[in-house]
C-alpha positions as CSV (number, residue, x, y, z in Angstrom):
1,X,0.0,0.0,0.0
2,X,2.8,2.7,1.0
3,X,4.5,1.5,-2.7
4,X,1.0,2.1,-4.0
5,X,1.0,5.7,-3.2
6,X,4.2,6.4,-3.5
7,X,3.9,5.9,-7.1
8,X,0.8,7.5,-7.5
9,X,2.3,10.9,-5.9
10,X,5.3,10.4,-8.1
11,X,3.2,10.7,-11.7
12,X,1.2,13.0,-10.0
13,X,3.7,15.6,-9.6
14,X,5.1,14.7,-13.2
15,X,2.3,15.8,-15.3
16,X,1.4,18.9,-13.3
17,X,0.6,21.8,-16.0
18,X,3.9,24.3,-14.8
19,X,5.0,24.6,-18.7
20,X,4.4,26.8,-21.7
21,X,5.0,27.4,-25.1
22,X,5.6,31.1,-26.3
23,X,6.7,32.6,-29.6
24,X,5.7,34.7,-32.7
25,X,3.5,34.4,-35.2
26,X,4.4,36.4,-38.6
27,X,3.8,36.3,-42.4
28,X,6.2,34.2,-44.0
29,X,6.7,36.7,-46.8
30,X,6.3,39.9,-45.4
31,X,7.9,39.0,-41.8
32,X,5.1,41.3,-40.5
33,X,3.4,40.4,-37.5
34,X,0.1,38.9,-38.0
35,X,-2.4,40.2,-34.8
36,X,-4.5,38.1,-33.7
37,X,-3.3,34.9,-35.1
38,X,-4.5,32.3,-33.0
39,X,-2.4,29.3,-31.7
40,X,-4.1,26.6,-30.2
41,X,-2.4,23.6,-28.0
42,X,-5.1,20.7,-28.9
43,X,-4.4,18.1,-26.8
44,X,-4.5,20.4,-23.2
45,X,-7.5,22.6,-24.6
46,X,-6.1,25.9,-24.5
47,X,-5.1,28.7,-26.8
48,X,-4.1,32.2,-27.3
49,X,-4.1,34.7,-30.0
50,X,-1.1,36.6,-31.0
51,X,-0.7,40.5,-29.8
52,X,0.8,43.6,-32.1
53,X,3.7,42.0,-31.8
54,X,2.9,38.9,-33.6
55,X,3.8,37.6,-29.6
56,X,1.8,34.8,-28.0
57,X,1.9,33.0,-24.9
58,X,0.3,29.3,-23.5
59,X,0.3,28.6,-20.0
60,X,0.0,26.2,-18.1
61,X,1.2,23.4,-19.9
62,X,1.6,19.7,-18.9
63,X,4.8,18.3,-19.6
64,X,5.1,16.0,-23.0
65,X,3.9,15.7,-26.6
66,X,1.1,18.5,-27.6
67,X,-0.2,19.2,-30.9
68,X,-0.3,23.1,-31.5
69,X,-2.2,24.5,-34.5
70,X,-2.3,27.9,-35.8
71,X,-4.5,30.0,-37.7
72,X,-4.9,33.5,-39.3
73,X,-7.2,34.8,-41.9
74,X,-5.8,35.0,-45.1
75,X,-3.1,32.6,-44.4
76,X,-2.7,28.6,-44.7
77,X,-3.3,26.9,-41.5
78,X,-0.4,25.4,-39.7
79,X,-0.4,22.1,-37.2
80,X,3.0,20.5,-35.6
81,X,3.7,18.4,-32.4
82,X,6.2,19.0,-29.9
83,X,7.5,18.1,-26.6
84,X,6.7,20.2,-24.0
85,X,9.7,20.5,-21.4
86,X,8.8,19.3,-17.7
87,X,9.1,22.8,-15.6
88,X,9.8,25.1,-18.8
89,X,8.8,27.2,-22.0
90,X,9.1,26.1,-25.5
91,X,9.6,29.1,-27.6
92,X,8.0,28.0,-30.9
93,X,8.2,30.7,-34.1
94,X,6.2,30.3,-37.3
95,X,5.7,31.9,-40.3
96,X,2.4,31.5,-42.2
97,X,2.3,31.5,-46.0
98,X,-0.6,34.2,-47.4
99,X,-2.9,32.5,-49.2
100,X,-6.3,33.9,-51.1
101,X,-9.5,33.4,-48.5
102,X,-13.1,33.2,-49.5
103,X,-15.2,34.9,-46.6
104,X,-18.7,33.3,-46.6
105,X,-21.6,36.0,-47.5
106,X,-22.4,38.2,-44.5
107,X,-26.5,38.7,-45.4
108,X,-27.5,42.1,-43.4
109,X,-31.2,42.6,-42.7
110,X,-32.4,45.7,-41.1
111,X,-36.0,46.1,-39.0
112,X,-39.1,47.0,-40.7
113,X,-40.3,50.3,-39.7
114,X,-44.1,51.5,-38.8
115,X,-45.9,54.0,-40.1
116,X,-45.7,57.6,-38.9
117,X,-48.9,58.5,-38.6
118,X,-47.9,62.3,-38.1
119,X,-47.1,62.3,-41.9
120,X,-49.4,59.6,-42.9
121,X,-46.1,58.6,-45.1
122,X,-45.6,54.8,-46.2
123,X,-43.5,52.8,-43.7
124,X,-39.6,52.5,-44.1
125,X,-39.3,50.2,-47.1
126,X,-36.9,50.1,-50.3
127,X,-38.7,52.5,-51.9
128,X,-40.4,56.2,-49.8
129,X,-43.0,58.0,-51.5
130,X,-44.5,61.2,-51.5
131,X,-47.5,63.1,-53.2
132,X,-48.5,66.1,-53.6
133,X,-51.1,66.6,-50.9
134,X,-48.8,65.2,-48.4
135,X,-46.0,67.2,-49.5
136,X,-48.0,70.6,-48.9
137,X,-49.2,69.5,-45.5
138,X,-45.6,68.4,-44.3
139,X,-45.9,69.5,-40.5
140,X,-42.1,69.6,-40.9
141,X,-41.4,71.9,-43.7
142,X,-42.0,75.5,-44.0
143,X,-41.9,75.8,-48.1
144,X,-42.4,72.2,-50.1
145,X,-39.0,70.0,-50.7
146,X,-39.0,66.7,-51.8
147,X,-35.9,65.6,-51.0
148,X,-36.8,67.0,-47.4
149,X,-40.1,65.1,-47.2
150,X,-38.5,61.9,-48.2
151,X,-35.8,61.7,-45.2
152,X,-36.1,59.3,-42.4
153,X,-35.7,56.1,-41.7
154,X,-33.4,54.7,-44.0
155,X,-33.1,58.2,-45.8
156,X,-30.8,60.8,-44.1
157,X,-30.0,63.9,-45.6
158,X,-26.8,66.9,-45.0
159,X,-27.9,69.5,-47.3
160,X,-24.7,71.2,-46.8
161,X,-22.2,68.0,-48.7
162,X,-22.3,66.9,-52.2
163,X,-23.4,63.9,-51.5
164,X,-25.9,65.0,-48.5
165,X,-28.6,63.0,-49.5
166,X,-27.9,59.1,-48.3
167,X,-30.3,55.9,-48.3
168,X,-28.9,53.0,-46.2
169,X,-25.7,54.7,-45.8
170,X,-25.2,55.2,-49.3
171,X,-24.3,57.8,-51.7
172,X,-26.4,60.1,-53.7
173,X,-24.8,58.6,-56.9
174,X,-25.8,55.1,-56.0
175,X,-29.3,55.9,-55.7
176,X,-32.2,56.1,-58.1
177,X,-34.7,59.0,-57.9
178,X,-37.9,58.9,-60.0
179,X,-39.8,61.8,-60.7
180,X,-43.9,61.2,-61.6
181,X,-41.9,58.2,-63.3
182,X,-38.8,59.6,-64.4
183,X,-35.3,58.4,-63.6
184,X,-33.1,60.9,-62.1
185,X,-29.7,59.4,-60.3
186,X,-28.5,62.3,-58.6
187,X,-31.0,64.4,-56.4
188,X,-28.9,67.2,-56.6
189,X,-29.3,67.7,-60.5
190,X,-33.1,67.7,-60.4
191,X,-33.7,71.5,-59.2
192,X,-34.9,72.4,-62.5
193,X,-37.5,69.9,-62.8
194,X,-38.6,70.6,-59.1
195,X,-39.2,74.3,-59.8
196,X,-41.1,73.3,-63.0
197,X,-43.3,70.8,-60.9
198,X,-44.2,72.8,-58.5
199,X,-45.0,75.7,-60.8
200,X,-47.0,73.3,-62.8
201,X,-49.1,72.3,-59.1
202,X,-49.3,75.7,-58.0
203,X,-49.6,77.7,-60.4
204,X,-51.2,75.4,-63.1
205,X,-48.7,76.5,-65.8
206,X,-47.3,73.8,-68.0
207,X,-43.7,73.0,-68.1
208,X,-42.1,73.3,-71.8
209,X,-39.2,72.0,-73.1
210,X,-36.6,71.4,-70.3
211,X,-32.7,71.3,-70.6
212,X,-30.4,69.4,-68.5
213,X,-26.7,70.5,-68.5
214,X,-23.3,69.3,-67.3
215,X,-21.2,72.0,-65.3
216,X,-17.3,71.3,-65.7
217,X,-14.9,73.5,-63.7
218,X,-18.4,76.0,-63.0
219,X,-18.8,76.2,-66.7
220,X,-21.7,74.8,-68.5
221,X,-19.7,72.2,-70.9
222,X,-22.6,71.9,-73.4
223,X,-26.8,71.6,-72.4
224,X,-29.4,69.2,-74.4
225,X,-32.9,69.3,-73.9
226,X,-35.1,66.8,-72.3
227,X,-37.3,65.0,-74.2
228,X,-40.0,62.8,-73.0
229,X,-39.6,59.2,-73.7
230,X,-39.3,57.4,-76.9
231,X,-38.3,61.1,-78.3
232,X,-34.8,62.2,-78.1
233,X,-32.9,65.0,-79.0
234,X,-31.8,65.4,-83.1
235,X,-29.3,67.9,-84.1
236,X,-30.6,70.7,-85.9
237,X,-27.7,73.3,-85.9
238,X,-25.2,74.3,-88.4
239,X,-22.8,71.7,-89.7
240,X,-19.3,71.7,-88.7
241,X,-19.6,73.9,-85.7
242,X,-18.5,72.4,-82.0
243,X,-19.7,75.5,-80.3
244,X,-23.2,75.1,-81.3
245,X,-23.3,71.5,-81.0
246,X,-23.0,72.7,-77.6
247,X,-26.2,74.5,-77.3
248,X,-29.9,72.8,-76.6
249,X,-31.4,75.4,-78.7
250,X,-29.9,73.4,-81.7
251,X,-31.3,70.1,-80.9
252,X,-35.1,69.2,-81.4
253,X,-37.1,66.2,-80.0
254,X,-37.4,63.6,-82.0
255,X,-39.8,60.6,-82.5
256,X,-37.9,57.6,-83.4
């Protein structure tokens, strides 16, 4: 019996976890550290991730053979075994070779909204619409604005930017406007047929032919008029002449 637990004690003390493995973890080409790298000893259960260093430390350790595994994004995984020392640290370095990484689809949903009653305004959906009537009895605008009366929800605008108007966090340019059916793709080039809607709804006076124009350097680089669809604009002007080709009054809706 005293043999007995003698021996017991003895492989006891042996296999107590008092080691560790330390060491760096960089990229094999570069030499850079790669943070967060994660280094994991398999057969004891625990891990650690590398710091801004590239630095990384396991503790508590039993003595003897341990698989340790490491793993970055971007980079090929790596697995070895070693022998852990009794008492000791095993300083273990590895480089990982980069390799292309396909992330799996991150699908990002947001919450439906409810309707605001205050405006009587469709709830918060991909597309936010507006009619007249509504528009002129906005409780949240002192003259009509469209662009205004559209905000919220997904829709923020900062009048004061280029780019002010945003819908889900995106830019002006990436989003599609459509006037009483109309395409526009930039809210901030639609001033002209604003004023000649609302002249039309308040005042009852038609719009005629409108021009849209395209401003390089705060010069108007050349102007076409607007034609309403399948028309579309036909040359009229002299031959030969780049400065008139440059002018709407030289062009003339067309039927196909």
């Amino acid at each position: 019996m005293i043999a007995f637990l003698l021996l017991a004690t003895l492989q006891s003390s042996s296999s107590r976890p008092d080691a560790a493995v330390v060491g760096t973890v960089r990229d094999a080409e570069s030499g850079r550290p790669l943070v967060g790298a994660i280094v994991t000893a398999l057969d004891a259960g625990r891990w650690a991730t590398a710091n801004s260093d590239g630095r990384y430390a396991i503790a508590m350790l039993p003595a003897g053979p341990q698989r340790i595994a490491l793993r970055s994004l971007g980079h090929a995984p790596y697995s070895l075994r070693v022998i852990v020392p009794r008492d000791g640290t095993l300083e273990l370095n590895v480089a990982l070779q980069a390799i292309p990484t396909r992330l799996p689809i991150v699908e990002v949903r947001r919450h439906r909204g409810v309707i605001d009653q205050s405006t009587r305004m469709a709830p918060t959906t991909d597309q936010r619409t507006i009619t007249a009537a509504q528009l002129a009895s906005h409780p949240q605008l002192s003259e009509p604005d469209f662009l205004r009366a559209v905000t919220g929800g997904d829709v923020g605008m900062a009048p004061e930017t280029p780019g002010g108007l945003h819908v889900r966090g995106g830019g002006a340019d990436q989003t599609e406007f459509a006037i009483d059916g109309a395409p526009v793709f930039n809210p901030f080039h639609v001033s002209d047929l604003l004023g000649a809607l609302d002249a039309w709804a308040d005042k009852g006076t038609a719009p005629g032919t409108l021009e849209a124009s395209k401003i390089v350097a705060g010069a108007n680089a050349f102007s076409r008029p607007l034609c309403q669809f399948p028309r579309y604009p036909r040359y009229t002007g002299p031959s030969n002449d780049a400065e008139a080709a440059k002018l709407a009054s030289n062009y003339t809706c067309t039927s196909p």
